[in-house]
KOLZAMI-880111 format. One record per atom (N, C-alpha, C): residue in three letters; chain; atom name; x, y, z. Coordinates in steps of 0.1 Angstrom, whole numbers. Layout:
BEGIN
{kegu: Ala; kolmi: A; keke: CA; u: X; v: Y; w: Z}
...
//
This chain:
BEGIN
{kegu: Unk; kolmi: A; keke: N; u: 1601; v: 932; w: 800}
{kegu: Unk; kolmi: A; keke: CA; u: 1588; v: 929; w: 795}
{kegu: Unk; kolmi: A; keke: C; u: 1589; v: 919; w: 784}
{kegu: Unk; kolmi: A; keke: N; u: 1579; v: 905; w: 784}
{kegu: Unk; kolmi: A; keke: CA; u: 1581; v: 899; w: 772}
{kegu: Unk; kolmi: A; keke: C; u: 1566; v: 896; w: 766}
{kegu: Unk; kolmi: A; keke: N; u: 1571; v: 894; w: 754}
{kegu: Unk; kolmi: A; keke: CA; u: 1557; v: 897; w: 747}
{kegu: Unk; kolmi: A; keke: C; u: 1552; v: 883; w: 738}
{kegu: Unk; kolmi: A; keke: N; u: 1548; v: 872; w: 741}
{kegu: Unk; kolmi: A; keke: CA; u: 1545; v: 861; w: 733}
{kegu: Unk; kolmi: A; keke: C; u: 1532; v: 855; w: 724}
{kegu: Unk; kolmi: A; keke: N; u: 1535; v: 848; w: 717}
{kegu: Unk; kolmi: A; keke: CA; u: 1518; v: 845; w: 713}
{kegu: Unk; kolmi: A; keke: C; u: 1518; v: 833; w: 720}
{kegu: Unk; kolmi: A; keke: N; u: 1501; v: 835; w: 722}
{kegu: Unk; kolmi: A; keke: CA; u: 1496; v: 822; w: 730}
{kegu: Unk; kolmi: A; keke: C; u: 1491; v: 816; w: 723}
{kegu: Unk; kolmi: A; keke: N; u: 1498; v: 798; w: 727}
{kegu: Unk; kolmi: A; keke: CA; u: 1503; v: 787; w: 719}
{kegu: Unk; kolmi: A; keke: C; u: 1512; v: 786; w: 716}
{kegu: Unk; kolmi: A; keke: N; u: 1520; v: 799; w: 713}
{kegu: Unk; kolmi: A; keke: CA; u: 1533; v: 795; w: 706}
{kegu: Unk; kolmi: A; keke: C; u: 1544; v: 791; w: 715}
{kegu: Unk; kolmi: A; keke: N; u: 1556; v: 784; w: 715}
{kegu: Unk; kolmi: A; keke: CA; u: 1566; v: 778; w: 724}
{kegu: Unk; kolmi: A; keke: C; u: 1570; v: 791; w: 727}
{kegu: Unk; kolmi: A; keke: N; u: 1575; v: 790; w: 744}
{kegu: Unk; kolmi: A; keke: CA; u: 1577; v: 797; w: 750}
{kegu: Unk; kolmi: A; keke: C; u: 1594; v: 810; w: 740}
{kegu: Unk; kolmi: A; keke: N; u: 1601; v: 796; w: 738}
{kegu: Unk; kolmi: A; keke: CA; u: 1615; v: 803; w: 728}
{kegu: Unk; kolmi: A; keke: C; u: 1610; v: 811; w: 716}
{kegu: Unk; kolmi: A; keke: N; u: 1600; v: 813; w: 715}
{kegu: Unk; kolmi: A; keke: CA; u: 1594; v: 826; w: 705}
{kegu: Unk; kolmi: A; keke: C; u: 1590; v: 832; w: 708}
{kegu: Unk; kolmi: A; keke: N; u: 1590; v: 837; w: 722}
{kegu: Unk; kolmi: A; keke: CA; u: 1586; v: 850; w: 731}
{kegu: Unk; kolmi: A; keke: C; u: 1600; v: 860; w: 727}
{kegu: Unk; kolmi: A; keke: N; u: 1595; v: 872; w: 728}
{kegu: Unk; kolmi: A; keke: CA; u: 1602; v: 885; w: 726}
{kegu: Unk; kolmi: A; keke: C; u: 1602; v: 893; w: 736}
{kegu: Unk; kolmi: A; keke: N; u: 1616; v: 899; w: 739}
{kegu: Unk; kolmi: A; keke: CA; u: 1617; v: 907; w: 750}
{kegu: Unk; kolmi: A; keke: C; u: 1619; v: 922; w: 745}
{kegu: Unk; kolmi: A; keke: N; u: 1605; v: 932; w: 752}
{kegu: Unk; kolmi: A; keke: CA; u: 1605; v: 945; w: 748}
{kegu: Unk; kolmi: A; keke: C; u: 1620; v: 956; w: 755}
{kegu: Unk; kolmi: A; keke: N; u: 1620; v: 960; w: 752}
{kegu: Unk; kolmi: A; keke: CA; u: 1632; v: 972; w: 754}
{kegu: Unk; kolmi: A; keke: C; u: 1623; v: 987; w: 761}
{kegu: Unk; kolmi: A; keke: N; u: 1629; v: 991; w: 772}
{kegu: Unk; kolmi: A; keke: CA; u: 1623; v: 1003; w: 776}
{kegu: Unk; kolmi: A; keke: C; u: 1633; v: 1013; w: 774}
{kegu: Unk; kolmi: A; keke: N; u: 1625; v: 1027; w: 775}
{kegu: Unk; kolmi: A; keke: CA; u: 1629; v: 1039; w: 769}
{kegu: Unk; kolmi: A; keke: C; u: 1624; v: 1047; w: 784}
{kegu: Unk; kolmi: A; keke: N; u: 1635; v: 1057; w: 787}
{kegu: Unk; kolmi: A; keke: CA; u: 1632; v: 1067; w: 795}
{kegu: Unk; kolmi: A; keke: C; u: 1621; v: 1080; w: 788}
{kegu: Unk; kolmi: A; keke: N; u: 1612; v: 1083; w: 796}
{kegu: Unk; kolmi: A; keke: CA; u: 1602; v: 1093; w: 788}
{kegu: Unk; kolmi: A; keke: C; u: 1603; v: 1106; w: 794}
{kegu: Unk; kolmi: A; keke: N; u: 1596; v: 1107; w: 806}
{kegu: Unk; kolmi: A; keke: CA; u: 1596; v: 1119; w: 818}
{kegu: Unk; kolmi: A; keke: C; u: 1593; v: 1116; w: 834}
{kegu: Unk; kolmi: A; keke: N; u: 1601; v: 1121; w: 838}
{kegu: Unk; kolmi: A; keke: CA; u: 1602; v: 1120; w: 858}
{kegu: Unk; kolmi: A; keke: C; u: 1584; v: 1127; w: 857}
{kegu: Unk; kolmi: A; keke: N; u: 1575; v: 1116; w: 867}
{kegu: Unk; kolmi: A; keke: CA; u: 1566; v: 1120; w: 868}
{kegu: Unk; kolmi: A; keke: C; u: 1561; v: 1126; w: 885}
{kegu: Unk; kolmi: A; keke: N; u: 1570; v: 1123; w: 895}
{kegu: Unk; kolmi: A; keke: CA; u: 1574; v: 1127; w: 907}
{kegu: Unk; kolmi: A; keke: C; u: 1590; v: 1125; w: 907}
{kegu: Unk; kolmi: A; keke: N; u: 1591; v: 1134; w: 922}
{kegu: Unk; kolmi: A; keke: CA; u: 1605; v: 1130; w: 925}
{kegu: Unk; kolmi: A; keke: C; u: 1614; v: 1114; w: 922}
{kegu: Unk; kolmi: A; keke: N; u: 1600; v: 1104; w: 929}
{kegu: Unk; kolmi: A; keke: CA; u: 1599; v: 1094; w: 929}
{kegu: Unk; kolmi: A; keke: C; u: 1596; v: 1083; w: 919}
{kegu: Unk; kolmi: A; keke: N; u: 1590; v: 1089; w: 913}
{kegu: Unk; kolmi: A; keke: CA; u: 1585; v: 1081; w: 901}
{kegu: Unk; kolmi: A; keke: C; u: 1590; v: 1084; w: 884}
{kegu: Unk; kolmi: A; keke: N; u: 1588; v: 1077; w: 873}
{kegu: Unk; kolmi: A; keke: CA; u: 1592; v: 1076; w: 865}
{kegu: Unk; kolmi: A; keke: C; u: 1582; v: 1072; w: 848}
{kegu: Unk; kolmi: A; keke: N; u: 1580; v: 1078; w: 840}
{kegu: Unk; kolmi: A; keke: CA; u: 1574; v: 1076; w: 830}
{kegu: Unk; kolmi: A; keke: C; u: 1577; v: 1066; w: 816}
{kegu: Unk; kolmi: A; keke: N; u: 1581; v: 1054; w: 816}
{kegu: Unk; kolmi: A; keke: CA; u: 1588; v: 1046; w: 805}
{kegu: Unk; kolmi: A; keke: C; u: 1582; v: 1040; w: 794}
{kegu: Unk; kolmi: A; keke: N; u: 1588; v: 1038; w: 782}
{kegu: Unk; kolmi: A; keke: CA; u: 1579; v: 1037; w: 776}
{kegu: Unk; kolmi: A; keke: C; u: 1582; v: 1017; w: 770}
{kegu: Unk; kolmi: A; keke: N; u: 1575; v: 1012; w: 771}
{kegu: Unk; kolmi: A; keke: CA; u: 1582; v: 995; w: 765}
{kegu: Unk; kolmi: A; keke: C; u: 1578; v: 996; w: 745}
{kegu: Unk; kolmi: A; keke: N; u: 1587; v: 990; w: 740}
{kegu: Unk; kolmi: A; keke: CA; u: 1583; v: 988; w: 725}
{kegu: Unk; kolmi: A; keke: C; u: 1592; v: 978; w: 720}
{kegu: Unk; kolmi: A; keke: N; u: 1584; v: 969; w: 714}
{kegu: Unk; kolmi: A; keke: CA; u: 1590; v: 956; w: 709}
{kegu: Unk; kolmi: A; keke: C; u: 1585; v: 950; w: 694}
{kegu: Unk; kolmi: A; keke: N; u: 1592; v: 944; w: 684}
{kegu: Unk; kolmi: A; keke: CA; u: 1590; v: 945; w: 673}
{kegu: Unk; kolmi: A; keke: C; u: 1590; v: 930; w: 674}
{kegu: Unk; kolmi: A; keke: N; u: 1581; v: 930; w: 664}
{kegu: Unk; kolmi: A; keke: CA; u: 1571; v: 914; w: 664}
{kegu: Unk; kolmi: A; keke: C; u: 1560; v: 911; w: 652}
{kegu: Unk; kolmi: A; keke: N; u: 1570; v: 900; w: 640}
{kegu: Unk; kolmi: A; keke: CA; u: 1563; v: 899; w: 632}
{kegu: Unk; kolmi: A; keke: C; u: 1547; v: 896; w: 637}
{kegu: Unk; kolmi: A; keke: N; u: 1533; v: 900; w: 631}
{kegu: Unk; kolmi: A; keke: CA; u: 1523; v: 896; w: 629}
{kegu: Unk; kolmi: A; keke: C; u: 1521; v: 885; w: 614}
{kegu: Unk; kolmi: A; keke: N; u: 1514; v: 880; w: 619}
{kegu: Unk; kolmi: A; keke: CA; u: 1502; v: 872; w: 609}
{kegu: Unk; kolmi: A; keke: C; u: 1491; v: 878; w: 601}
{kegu: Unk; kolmi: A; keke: N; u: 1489; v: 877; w: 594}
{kegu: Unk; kolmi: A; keke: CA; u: 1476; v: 884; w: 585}
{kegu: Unk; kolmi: A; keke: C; u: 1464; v: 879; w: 596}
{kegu: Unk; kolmi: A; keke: N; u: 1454; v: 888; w: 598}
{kegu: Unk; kolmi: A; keke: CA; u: 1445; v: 883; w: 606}
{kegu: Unk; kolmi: A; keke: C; u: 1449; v: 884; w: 623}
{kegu: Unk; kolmi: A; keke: N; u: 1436; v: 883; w: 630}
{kegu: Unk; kolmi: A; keke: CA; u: 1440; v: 878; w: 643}
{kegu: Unk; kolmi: A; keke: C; u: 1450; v: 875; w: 649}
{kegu: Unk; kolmi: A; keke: N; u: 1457; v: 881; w: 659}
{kegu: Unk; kolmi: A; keke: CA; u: 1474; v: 878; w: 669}
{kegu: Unk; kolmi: A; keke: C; u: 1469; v: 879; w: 682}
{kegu: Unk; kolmi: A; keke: N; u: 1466; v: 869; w: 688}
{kegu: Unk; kolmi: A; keke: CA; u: 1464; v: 864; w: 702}
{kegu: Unk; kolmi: A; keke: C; u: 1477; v: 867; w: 712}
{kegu: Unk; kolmi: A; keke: N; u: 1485; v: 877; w: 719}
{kegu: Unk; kolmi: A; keke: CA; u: 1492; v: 878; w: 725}
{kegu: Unk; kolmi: A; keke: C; u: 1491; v: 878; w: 741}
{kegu: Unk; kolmi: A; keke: N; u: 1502; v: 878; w: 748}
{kegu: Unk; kolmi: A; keke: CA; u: 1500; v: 884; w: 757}
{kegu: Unk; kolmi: A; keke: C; u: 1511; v: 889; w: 761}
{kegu: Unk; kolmi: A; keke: N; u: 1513; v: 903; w: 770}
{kegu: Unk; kolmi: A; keke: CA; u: 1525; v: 908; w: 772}
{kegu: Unk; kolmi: A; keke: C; u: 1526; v: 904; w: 793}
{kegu: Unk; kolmi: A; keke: N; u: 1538; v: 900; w: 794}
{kegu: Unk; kolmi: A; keke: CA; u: 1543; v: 904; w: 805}
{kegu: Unk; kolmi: A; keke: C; u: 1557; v: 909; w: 812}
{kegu: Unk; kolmi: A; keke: N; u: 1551; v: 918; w: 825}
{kegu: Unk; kolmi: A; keke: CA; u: 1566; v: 922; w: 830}
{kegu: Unk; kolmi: A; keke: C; u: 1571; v: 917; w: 841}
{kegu: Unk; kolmi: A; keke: N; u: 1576; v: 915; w: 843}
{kegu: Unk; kolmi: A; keke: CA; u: 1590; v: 902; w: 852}
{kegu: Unk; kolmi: A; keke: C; u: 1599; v: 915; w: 859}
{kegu: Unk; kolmi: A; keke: N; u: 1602; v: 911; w: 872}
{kegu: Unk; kolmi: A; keke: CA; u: 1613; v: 915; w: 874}
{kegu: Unk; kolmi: A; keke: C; u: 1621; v: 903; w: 893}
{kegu: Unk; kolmi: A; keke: N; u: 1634; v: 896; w: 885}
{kegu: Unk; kolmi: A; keke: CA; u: 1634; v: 886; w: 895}
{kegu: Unk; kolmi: A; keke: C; u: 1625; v: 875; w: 896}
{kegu: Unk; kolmi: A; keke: N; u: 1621; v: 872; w: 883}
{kegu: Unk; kolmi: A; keke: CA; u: 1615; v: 860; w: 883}
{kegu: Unk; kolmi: A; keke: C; u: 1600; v: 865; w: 892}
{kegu: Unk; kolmi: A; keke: N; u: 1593; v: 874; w: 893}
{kegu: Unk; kolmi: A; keke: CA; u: 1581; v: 878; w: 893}
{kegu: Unk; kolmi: A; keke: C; u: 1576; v: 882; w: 886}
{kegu: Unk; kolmi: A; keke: N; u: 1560; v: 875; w: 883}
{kegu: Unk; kolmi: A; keke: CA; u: 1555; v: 886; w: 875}
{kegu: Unk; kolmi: A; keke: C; u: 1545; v: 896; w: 883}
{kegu: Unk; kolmi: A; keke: N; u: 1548; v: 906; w: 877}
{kegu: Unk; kolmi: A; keke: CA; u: 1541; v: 918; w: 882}
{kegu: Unk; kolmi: A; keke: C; u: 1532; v: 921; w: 875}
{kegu: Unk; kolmi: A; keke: N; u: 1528; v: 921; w: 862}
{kegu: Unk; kolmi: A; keke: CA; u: 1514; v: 923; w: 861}
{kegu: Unk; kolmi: A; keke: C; u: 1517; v: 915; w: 841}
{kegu: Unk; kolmi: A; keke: N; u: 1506; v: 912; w: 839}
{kegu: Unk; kolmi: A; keke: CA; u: 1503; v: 903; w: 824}
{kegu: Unk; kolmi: A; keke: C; u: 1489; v: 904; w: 825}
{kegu: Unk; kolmi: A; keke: N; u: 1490; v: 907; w: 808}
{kegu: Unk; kolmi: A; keke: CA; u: 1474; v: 906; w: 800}
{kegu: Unk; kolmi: A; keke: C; u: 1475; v: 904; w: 787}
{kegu: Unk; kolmi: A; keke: N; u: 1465; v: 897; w: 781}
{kegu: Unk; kolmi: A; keke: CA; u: 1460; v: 889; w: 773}
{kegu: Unk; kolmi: A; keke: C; u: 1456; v: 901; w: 760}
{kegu: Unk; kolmi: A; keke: N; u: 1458; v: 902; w: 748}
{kegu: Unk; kolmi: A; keke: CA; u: 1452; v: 911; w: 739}
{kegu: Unk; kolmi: A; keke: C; u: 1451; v: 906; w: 727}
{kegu: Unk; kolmi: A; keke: N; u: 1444; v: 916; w: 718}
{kegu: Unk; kolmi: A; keke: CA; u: 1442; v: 912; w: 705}
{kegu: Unk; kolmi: A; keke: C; u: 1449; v: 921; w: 694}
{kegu: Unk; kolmi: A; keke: N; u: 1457; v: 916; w: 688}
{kegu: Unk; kolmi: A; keke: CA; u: 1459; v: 923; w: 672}
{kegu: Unk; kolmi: A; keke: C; u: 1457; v: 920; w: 662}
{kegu: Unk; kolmi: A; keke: N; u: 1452; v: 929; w: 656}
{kegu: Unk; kolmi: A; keke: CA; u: 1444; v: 928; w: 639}
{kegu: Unk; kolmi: A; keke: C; u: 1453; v: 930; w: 628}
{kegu: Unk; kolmi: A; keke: N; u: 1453; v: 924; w: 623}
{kegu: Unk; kolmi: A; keke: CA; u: 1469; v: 928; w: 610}
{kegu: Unk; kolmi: A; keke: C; u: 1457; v: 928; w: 597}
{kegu: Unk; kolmi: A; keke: N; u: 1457; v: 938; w: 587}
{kegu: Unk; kolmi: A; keke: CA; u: 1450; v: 937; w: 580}
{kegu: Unk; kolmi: A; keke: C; u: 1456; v: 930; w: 561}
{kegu: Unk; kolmi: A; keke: N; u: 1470; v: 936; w: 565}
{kegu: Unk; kolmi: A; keke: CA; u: 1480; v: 935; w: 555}
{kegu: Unk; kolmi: A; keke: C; u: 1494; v: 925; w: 555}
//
């Protein structure tokens, strides 16, 4: 998963790290992604995506509020 701000050059994108959580079927699996990423005071226009083999499989656009 990588996590970038929009605008910013693609080489300041961050790549999240996943964590095993709980087997949610035989089949299935519960993970958790977390990635550390200075904010700006104010408004942080992001978007996170996850890739696997040069696919993306799903990306969205969000907001973070930094108050401090």
């Amino acid at each position: 998963m990588t996590i970038e701000e929009i605008g910013a050059p693609l080489a300041e994108a961050i790549h999240a790290y996943s964590k095993w959580v709980a087997p949610i079927q035989w089949d299935r699996a519960f993970f958790q992604y977390q990635a550390a990423k200075p904010l700006k005071v104010g408004q942080n226009q992001l978007r996170a995506r996850l890739e696997i083999g040069g696919r993306i499989l799903w990306q969205q656009e969000f907001t973070v509020m930094r108050t401090k």
